[in-house]
C-alpha positions in Angstrom: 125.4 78.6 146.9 123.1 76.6 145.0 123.8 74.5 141.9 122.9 75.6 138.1 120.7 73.2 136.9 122.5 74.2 133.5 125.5 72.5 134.4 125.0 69.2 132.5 125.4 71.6 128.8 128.2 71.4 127.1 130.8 74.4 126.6 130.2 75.2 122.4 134.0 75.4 121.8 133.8 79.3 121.0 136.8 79.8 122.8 139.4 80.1 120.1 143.1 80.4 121.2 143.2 84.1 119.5 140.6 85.4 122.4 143.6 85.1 125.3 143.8 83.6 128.6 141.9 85.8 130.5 139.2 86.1 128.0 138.9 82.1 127.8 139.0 81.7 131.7 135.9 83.9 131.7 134.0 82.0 129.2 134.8 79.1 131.6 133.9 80.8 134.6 130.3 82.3 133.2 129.4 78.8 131.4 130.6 76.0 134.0 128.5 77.7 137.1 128.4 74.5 139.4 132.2 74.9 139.2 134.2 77.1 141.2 137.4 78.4 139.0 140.7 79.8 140.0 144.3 80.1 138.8 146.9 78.8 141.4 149.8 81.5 142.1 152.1 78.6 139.9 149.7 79.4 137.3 147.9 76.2 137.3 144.2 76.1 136.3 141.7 74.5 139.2 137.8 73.5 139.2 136.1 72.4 142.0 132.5 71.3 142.1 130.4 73.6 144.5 128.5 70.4 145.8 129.7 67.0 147.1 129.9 64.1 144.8 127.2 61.7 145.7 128.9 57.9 146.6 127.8 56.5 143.5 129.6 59.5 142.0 132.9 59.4 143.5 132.5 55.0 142.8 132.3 55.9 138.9 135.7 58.2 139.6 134.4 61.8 139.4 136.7 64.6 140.8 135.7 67.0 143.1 138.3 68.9 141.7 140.1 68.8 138.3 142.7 70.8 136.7 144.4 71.6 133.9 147.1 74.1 132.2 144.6 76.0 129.4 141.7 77.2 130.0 140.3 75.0 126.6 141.7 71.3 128.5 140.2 73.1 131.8 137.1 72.9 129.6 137.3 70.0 128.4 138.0 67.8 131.5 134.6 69.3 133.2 132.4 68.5 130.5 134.3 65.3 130.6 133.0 65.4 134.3 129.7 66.0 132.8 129.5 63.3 131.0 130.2 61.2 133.6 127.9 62.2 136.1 125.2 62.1 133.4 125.9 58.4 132.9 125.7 58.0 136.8 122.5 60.0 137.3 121.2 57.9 134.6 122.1 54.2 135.7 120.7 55.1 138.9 
């Protein structure tokens, strides 16, 4: 599987709560392509990344994999994760 060069935009938060769970999920899934999504049978909400974290990554505290319980925090925590690795690849 190769990585979406992509991945460093920003989700536009068009994902308003009216739009439901499943429809939010697949705005996620379809906009954070270096990000494998899934819903745990609890009902939690997973990412992981679909390439390792480099070791100045995983130094600067990057996830692999993040979660969260809406698909809006779910989100927000990978382009959280964005930012991050931005900041990385840019110091380096």
């Amino acid at each position: 599987m190769t990585e979406n060069t992509a991945e460093a935009r920003p989700l536009p938060h068009t994902l308003p709560e009216y739009q439901g769970f499943t429809r939010q999920m697949q705005e996620v899934i379809k906009h954070f392509t270096g990000y494998k999504v899934w819903t745990s049978d609890a009902g939690s909400l997973y990412a992981t990344r679909v390439r390792d974290l480099t070791v100045p990554e995983r130094e600067a505290g990057l996830a692999q994999t993040i979660a969260a319980d809406k698909p809006l925090a779910l989100a927000d925590a990978i382009t959280e994760q964005m930012r991050m690795a931005s900041e990385v690849a840019a110091s380096s």
